[in-house]
BAKOLVO-950044 format. One record per residue (C-alpha): x, y, z; residue number from 1. Coordinates in pm, 1 decimal. Example, Ala and Ser with C-alpha at 12.3 -4.5 7.8 and 13.67 -1.06 7.14 Angstrom:
BEGIN
<guro><u>1230.0</u><v>-450.0</v><w>780.0</w><i>1</i></guro>
<guro><u>1367.0</u><v>-106.0</v><w>714.0</w><i>2</i></guro>
***
This chain:
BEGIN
<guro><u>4925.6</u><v>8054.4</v><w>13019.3</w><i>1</i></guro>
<guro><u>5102.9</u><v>7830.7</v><w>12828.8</w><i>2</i></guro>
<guro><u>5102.9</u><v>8090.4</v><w>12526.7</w><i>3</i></guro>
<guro><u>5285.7</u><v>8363.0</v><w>12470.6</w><i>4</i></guro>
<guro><u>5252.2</u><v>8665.9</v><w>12673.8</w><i>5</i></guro>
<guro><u>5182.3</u><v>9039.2</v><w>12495.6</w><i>6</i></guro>
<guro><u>5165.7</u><v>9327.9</v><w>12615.7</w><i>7</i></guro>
<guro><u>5070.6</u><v>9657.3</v><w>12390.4</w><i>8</i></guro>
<guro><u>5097.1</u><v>9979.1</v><w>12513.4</w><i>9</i></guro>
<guro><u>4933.7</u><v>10283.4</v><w>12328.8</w><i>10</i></guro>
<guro><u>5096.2</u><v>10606.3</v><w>12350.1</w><i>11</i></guro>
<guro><u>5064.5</u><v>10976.0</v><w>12156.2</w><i>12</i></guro>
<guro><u>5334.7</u><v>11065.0</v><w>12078.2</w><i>13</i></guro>
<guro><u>5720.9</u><v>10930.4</v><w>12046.2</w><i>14</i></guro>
<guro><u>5903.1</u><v>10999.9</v><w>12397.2</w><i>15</i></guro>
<guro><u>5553.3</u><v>10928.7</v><w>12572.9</w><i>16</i></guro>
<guro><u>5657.5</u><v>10535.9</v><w>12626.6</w><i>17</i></guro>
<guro><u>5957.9</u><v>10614.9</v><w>12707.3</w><i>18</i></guro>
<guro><u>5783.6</u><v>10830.2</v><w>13006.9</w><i>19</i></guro>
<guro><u>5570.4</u><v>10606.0</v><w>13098.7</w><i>20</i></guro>
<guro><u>5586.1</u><v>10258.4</v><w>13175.7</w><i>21</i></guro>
<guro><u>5876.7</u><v>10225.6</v><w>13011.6</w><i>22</i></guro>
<guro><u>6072.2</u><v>10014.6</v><w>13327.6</w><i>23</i></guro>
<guro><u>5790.2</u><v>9835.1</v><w>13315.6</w><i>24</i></guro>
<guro><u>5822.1</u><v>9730.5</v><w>12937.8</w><i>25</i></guro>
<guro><u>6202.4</u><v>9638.7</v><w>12906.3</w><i>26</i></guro>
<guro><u>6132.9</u><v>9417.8</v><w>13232.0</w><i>27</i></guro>
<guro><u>5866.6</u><v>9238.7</v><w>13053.0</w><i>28</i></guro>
<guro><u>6085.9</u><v>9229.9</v><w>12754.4</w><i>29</i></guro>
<guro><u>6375.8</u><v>9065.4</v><w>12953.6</w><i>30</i></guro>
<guro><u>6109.0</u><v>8855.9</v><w>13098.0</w><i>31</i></guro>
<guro><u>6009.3</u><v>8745.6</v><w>12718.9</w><i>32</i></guro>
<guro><u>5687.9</u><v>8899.7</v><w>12726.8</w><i>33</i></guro>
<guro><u>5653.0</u><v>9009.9</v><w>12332.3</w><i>34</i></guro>
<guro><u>5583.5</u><v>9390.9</v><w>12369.7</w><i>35</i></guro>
<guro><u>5486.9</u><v>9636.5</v><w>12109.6</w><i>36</i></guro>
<guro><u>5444.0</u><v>10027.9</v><w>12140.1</w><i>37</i></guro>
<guro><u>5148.8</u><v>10128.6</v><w>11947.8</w><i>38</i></guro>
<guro><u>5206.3</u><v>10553.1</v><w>11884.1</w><i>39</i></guro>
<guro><u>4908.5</u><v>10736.3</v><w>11767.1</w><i>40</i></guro>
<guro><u>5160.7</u><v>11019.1</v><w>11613.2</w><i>41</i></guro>
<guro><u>5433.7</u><v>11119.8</v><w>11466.2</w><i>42</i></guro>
<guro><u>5509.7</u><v>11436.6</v><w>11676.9</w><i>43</i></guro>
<guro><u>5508.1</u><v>11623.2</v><w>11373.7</w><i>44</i></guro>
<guro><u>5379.4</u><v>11972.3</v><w>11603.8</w><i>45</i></guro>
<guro><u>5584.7</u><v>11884.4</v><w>11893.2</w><i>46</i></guro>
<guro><u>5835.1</u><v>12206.3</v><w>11995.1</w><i>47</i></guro>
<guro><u>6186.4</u><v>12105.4</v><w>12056.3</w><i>48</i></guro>
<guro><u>6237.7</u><v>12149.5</v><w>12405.6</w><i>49</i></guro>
<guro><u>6557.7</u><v>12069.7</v><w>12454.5</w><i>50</i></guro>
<guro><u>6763.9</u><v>12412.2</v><w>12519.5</w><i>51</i></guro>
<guro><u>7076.5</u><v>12235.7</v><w>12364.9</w><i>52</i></guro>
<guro><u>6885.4</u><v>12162.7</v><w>12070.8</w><i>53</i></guro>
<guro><u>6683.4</u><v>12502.8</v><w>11999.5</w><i>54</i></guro>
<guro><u>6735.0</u><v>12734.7</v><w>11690.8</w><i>55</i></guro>
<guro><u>6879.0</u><v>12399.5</v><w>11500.1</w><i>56</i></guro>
<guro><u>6674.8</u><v>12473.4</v><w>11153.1</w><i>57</i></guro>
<guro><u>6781.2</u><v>12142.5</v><w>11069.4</w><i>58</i></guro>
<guro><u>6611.2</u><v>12003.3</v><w>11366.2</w><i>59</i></guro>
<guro><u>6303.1</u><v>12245.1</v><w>11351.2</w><i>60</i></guro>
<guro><u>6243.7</u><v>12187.9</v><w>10979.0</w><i>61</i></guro>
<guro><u>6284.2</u><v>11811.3</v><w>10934.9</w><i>62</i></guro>
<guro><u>6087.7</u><v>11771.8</v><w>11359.4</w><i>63</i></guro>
<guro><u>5922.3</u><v>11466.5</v><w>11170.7</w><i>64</i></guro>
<guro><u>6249.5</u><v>11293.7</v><w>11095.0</w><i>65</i></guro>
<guro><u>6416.3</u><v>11350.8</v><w>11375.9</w><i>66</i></guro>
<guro><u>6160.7</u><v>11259.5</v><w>11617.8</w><i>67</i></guro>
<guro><u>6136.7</u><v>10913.5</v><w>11405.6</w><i>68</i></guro>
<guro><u>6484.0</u><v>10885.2</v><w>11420.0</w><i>69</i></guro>
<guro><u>6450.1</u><v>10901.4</v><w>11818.0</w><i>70</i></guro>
<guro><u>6172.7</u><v>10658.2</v><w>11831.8</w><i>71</i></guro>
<guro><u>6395.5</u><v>10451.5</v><w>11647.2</w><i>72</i></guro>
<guro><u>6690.3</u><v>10471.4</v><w>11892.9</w><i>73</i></guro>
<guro><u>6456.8</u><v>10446.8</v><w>12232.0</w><i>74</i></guro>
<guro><u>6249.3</u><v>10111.8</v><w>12084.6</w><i>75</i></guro>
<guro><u>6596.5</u><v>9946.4</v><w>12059.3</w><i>76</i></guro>
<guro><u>6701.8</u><v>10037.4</v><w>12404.2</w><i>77</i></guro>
<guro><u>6375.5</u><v>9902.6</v><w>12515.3</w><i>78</i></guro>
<guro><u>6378.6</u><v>9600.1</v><w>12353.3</w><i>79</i></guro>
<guro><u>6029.5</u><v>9620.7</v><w>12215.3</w><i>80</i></guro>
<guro><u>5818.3</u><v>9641.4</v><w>11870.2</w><i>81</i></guro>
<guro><u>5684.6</u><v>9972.7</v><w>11770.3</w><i>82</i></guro>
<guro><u>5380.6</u><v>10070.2</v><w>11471.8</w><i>83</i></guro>
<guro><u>5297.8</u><v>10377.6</v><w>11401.8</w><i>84</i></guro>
<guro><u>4930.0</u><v>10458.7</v><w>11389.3</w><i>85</i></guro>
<guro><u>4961.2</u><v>10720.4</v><w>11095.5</w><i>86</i></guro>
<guro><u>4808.4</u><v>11026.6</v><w>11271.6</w><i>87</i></guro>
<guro><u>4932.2</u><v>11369.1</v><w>11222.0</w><i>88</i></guro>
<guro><u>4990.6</u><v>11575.1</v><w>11608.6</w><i>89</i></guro>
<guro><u>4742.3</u><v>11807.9</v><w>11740.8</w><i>90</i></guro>
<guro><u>4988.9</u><v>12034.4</v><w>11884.7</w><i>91</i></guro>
<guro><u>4915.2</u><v>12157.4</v><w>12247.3</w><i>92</i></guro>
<guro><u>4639.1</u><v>12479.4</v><w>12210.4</w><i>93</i></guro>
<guro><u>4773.6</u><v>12738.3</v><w>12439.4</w><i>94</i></guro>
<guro><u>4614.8</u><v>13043.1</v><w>12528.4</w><i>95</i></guro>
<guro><u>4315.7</u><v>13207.5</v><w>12697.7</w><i>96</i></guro>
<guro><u>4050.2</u><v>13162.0</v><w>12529.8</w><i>97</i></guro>
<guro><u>4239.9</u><v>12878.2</v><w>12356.3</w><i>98</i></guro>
<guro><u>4267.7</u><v>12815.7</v><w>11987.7</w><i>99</i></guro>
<guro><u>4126.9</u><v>12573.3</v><w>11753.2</w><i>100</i></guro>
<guro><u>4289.4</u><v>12286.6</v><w>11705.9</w><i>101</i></guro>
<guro><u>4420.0</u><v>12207.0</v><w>11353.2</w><i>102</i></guro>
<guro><u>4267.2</u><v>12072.3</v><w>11056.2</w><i>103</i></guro>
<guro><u>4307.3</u><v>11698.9</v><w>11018.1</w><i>104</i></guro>
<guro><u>4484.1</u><v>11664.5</v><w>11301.4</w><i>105</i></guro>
<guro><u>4462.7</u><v>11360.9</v><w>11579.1</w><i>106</i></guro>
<guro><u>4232.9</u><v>11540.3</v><w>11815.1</w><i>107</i></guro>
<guro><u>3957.7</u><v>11609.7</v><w>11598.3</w><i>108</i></guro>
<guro><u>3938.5</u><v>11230.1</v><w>11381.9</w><i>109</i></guro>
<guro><u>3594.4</u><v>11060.1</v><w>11468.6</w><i>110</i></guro>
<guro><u>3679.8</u><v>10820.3</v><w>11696.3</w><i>111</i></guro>
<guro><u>3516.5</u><v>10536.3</v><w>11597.0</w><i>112</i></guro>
<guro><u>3663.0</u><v>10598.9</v><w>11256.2</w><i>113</i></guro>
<guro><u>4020.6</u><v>10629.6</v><w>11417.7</w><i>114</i></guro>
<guro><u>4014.0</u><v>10375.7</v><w>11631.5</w><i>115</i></guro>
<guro><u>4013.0</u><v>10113.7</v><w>11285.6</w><i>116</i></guro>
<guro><u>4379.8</u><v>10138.4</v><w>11245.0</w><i>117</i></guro>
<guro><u>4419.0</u><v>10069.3</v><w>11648.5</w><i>118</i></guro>
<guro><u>4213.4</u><v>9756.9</v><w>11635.9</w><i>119</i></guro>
<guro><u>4361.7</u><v>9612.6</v><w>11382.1</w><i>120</i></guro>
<guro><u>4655.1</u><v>9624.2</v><w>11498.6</w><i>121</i></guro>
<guro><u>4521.9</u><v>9416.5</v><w>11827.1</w><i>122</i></guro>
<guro><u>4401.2</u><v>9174.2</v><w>11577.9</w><i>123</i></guro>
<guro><u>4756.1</u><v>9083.2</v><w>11443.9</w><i>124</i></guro>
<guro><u>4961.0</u><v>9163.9</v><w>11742.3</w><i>125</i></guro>
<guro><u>4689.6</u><v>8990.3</v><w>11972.7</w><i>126</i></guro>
<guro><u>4790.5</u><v>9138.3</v><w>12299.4</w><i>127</i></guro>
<guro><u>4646.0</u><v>9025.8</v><w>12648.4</w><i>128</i></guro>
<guro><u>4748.1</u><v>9318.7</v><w>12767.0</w><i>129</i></guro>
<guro><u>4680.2</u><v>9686.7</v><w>12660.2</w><i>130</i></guro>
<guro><u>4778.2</u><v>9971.3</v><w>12870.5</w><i>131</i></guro>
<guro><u>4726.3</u><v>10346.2</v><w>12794.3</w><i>132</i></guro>
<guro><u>4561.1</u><v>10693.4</v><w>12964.8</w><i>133</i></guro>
<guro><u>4279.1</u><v>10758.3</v><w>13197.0</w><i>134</i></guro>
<guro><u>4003.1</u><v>10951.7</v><w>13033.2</w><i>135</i></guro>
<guro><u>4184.0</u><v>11314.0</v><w>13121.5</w><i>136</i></guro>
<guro><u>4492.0</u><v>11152.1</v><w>12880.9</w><i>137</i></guro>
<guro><u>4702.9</u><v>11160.6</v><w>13219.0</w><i>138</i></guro>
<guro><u>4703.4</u><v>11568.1</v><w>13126.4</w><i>139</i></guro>
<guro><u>4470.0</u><v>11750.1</v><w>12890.0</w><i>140</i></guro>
<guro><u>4645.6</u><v>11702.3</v><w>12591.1</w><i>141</i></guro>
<guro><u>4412.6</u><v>11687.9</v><w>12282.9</w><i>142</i></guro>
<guro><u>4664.9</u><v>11393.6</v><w>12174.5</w><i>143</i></guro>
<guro><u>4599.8</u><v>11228.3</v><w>12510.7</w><i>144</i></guro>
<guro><u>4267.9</u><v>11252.1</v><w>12511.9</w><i>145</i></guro>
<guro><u>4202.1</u><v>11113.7</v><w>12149.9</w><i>146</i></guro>
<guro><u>4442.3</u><v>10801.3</v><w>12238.8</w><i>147</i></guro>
<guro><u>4199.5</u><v>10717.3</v><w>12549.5</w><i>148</i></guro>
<guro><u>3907.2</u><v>10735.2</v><w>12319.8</w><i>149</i></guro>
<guro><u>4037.8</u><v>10500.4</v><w>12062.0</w><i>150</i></guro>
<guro><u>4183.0</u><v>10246.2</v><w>12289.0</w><i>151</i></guro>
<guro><u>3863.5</u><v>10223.6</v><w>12490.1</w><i>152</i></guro>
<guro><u>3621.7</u><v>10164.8</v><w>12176.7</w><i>153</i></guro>
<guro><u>3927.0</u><v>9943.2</v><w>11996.2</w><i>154</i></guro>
<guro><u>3946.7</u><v>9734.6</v><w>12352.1</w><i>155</i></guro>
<guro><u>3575.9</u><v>9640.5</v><w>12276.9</w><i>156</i></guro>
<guro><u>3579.6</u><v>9592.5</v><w>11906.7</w><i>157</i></guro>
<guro><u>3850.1</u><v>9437.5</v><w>11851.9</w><i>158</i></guro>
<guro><u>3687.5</u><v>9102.7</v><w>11974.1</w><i>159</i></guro>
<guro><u>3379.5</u><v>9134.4</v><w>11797.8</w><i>160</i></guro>
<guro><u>3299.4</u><v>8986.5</v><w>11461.8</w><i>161</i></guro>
<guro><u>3081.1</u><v>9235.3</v><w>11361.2</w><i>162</i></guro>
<guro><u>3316.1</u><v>9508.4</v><w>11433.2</w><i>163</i></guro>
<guro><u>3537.9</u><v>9631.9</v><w>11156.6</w><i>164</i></guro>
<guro><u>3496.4</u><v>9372.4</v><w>10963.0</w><i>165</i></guro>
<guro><u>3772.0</u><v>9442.4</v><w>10745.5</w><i>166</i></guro>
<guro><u>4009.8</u><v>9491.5</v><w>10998.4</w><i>167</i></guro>
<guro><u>4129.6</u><v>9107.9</v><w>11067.2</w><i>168</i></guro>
<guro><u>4021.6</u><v>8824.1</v><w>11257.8</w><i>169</i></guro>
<guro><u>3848.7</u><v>8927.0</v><w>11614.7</w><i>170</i></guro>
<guro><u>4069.5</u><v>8861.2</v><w>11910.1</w><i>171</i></guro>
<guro><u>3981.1</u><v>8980.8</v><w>12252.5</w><i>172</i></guro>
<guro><u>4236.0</u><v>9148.2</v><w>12493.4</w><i>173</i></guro>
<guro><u>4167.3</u><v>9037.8</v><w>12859.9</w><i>174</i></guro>
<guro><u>4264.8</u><v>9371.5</v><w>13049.6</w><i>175</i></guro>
<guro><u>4375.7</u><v>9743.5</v><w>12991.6</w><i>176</i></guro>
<guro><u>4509.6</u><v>9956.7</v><w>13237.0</w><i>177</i></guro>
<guro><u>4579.3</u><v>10347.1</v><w>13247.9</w><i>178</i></guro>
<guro><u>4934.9</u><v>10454.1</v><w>13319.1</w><i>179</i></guro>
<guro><u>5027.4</u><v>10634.0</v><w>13640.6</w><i>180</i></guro>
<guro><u>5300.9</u><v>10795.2</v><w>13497.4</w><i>181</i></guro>
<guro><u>5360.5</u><v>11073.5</v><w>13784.3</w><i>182</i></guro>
<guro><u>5150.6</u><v>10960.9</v><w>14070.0</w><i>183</i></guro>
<guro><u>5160.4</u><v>11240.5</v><w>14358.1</w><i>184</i></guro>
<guro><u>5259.3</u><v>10974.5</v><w>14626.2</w><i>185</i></guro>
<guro><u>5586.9</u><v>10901.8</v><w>14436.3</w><i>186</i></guro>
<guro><u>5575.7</u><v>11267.2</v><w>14398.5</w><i>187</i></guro>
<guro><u>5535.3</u><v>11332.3</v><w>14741.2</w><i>188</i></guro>
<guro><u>5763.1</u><v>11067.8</v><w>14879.0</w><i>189</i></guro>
<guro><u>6034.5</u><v>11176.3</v><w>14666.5</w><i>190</i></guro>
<guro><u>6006.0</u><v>11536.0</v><w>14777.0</w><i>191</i></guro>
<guro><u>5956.7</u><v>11439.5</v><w>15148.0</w><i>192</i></guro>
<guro><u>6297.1</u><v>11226.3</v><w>15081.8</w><i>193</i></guro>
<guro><u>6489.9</u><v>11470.7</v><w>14946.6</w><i>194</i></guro>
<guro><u>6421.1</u><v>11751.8</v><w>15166.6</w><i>195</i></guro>
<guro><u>6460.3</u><v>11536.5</v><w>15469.3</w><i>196</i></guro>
<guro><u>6843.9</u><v>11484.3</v><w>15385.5</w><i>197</i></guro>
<guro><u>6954.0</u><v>11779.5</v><w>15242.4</w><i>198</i></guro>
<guro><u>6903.9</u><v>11744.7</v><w>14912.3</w><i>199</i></guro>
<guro><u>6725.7</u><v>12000.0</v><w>14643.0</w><i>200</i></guro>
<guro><u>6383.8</u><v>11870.2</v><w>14538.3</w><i>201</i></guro>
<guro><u>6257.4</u><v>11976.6</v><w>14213.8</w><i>202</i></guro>
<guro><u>5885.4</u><v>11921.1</v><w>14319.3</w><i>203</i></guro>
<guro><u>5781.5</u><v>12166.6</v><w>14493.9</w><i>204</i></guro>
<guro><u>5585.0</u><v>12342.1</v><w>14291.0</w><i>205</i></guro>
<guro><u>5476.0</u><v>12068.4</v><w>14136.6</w><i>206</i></guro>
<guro><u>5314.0</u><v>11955.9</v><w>14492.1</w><i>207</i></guro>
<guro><u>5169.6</u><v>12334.1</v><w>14519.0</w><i>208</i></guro>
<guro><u>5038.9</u><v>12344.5</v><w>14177.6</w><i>209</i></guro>
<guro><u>4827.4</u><v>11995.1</v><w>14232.2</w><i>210</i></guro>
<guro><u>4721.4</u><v>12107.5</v><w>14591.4</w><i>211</i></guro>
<guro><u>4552.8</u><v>12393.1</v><w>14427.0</w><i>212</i></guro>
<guro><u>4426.8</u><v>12252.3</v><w>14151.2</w><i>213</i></guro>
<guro><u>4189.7</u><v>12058.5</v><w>14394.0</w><i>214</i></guro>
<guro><u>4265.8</u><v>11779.8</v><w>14182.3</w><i>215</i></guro>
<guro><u>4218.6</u><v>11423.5</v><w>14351.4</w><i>216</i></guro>
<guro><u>4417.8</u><v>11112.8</v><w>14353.6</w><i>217</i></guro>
<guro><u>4318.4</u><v>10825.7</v><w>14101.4</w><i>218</i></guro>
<guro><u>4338.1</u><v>10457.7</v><w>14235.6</w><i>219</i></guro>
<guro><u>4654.0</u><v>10260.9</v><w>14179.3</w><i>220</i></guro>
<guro><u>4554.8</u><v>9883.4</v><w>14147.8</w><i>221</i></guro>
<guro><u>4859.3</u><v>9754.3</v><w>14035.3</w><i>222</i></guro>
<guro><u>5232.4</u><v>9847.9</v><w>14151.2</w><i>223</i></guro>
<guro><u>5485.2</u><v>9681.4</v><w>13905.9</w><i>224</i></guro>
<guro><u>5819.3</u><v>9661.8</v><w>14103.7</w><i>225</i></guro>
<guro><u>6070.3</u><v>9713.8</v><w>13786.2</w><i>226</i></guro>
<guro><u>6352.1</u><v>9961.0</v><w>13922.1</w><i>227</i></guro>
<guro><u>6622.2</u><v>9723.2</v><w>13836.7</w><i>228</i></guro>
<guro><u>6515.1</u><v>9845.8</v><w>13479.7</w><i>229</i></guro>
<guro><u>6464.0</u><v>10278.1</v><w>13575.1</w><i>230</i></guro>
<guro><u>6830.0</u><v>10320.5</v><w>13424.1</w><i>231</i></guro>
<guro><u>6687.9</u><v>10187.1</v><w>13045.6</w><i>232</i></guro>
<guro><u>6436.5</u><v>10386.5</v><w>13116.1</w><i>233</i></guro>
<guro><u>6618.9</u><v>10688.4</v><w>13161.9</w><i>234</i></guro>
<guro><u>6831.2</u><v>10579.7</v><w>12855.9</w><i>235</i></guro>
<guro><u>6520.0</u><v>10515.2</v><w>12628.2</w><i>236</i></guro>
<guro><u>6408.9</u><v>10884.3</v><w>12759.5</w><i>237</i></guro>
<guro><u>6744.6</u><v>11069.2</v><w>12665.2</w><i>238</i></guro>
<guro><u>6727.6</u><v>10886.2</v><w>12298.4</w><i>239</i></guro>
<guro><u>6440.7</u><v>11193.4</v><w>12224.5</w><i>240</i></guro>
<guro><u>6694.0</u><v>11424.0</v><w>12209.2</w><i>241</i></guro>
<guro><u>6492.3</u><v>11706.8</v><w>12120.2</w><i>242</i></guro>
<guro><u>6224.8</u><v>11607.7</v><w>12412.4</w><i>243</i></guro>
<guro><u>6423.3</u><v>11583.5</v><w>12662.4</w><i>244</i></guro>
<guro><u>6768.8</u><v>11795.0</v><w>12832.9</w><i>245</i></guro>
<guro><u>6960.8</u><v>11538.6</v><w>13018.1</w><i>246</i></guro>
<guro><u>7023.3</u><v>11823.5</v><w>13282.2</w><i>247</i></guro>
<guro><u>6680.3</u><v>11889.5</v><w>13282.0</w><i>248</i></guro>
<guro><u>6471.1</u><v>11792.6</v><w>13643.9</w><i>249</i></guro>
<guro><u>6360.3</u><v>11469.5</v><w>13500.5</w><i>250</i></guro>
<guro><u>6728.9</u><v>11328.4</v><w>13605.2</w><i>251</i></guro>
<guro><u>6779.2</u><v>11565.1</v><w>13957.7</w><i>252</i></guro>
<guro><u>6688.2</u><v>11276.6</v><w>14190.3</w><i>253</i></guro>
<guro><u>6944.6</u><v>10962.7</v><w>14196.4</w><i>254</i></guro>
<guro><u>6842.0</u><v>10686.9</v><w>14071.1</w><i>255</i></guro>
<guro><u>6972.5</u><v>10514.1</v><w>14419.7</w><i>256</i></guro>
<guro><u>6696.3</u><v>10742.2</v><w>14600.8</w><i>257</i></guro>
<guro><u>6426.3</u><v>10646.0</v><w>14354.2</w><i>258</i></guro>
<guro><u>6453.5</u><v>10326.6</v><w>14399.8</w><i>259</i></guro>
<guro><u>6460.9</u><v>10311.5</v><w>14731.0</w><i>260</i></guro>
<guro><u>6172.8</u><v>10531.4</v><w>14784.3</w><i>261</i></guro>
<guro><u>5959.2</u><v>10446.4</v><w>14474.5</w><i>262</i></guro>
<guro><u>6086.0</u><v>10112.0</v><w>14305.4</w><i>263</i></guro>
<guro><u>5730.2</u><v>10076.2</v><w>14145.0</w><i>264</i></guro>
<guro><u>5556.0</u><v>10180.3</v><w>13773.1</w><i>265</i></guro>
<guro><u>5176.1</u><v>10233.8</v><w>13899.0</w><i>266</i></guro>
<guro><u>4851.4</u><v>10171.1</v><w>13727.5</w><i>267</i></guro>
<guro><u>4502.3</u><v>10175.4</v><w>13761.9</w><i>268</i></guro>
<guro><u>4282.3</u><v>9840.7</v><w>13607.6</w><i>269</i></guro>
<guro><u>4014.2</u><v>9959.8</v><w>13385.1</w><i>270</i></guro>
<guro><u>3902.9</u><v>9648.9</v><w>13209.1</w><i>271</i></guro>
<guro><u>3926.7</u><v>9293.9</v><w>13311.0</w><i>272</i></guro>
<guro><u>3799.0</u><v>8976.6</v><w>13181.8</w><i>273</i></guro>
<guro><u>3968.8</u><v>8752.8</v><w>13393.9</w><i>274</i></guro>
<guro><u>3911.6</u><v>8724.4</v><w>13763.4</w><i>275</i></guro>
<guro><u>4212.9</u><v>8950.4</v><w>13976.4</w><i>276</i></guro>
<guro><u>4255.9</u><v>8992.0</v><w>14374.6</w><i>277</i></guro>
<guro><u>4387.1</u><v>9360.0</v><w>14399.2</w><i>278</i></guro>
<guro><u>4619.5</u><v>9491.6</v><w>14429.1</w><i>279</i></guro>
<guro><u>4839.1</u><v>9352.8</v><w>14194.4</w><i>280</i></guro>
<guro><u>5163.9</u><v>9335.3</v><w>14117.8</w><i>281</i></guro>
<guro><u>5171.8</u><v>9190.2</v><w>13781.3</w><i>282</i></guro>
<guro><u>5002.4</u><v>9338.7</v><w>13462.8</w><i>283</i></guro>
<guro><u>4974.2</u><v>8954.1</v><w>13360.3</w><i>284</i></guro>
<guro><u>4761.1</u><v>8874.0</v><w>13698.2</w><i>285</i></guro>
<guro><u>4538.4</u><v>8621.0</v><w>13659.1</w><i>286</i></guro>
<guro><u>4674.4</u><v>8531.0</v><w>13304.6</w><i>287</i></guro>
<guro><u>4990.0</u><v>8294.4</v><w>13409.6</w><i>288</i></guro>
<guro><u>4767.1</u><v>7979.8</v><w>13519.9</w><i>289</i></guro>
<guro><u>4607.6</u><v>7757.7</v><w>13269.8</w><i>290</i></guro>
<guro><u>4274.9</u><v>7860.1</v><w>13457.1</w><i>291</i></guro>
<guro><u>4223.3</u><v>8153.9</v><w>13252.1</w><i>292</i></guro>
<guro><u>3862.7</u><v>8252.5</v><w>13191.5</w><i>293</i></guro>
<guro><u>3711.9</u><v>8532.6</v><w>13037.7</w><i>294</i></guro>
<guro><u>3325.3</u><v>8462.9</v><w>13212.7</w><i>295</i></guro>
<guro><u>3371.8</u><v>8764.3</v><w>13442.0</w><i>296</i></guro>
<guro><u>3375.1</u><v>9170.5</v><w>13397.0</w><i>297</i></guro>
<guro><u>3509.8</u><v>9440.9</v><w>13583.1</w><i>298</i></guro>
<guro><u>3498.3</u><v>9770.6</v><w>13443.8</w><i>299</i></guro>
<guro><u>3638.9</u><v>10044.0</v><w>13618.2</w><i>300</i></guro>
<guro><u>3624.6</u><v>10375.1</v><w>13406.5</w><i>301</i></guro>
***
């Protein structure tokens, strides 16, 4: 395309881009590919998790701040645009039988209603490109979940004329994807690697969790090779300071051995209006020739 490339990626919370995809993004940024973070929340009911960081009251009074503050620092490492969405966190329900979630939070909005501020952000920003989570929001996070919804419904409407009307001029995105954040082959691979040279693996019960579960493996379409770009990654990560302990097992496996066992961000193609030959290894597939069309449909959901 002789236009402009975009790429939007919609996220939760702040620290989920910088999870996921996030190689992916500051290649595409160094590529000039115009990308912009879309998060749903502001994190306000995230915990700190960092052990350095607990029993702060400064931190734990003022989480909103700080975890805007953070965003702040990771979008710059990145390289990308960010917008908040304006939605207030869910928090993560824990127990058994589990609690309601709370008033006016993300997780209970009507989605049609909430995905408004989403597509009208695709109507100024006028990505290609959208990626976000699979219909179980990658985990069962409320938060997750809710960001799926919206995407999905704002993918559709943002393109139609008769769809929030007020929201700006219709423009059409041409494919989404779902992030594979923590595919279990990588997961797998990595362990196998580790253990195979005499090195601790921090996945094991990771692996034995998932094999009970009975949980199965979702298709990866597309494998973005980007590991020349896993140390911004890491950096962008570590910026959400009260996310994230830099001694934590996020950083246990060298980032020598990840790239040469895993040197790919994965992802599964859920929408297409442009003609593809999978696999990929490109989230702009099919949109880098002037022969773009959007005649043909491929929904995988």
């Amino acid at each position: 395309m002789s236009e402009q490339l975009r790429l939007m990626a919609v996220h939760a919370h702040p620290d989920d881009e910088s999870s996921k995809g996030a190689a992916t993004m500051a290649m595409y940024v160094d590529q000039g590919v115009d990308v912009l973070v879309a998060t749903c929340t502001g994190g306000e009911r995230g915990s700190v998790l960092n052990p350095k960081l607990q029993g702060k009251p400064e931190i734990e009074e003022n989480i909103h701040e700080v975890r805007r503050k953070e965003m702040d620092e990771a979008r710059a490492i990145l390289g990308v645009k960010q917008a908040w969405l304006g939605f207030v966190d869910s928090g993560l329900p824990e127990g058994d039988p589990l609690p309601p979630l709370p008033e006016g939070c993300f997780g209970l909005q009507d989605v049609k209603e909430a995905a408004e501020p989403l597509v009208r952000l695709i109507r100024e920003f006028k990505p290609q490109v959208i990626t976000t989570y699979d219909e179980n929001g990658g985990y069962p996070h409320p938060d997750h979940i809710m960001t799926h919804k919206i995407t999905m419904v704002a993918f559709d409407a943002a393109g139609d004329p008769d769809a929030y009307p007020e929201a700006g001029e219709p423009w059409q995105p041409l494919k989404l994807y779902y992030n594979h954040g923590f595919p279990m082959g990588r997961i797998r691979a990595l362990h196998k690697y580790l253990s195979e040279n005499g090195h601790e693996s921090p996945y094991g019960e990771w692996i034995a969790g998932w094999e009970k579960s009975g949980r199965t493996e979702r298709e990866i379409t597309t494998r973005v090779r980007c590991d020349d770009w896993f140390e911004t990654r890491d950096r962008a990560l570590i910026a959400h300071a009260t996310q994230i302990d830099p001694d934590g097992p996020w950083f246990r496996v060298p980032l020598e051995v990840q790239r040469e066992v895993w040197p790919t961000e994965d992802y599964e193609l859920a929408r297409t209006l442009v003609d593809v030959d999978l696999p990929e290894d490109d989230l702009f597939a099919g949109l880098r020739t002037p022969s773009l069309t959007a005649e043909s449909a491929d929904t995988r959901d």
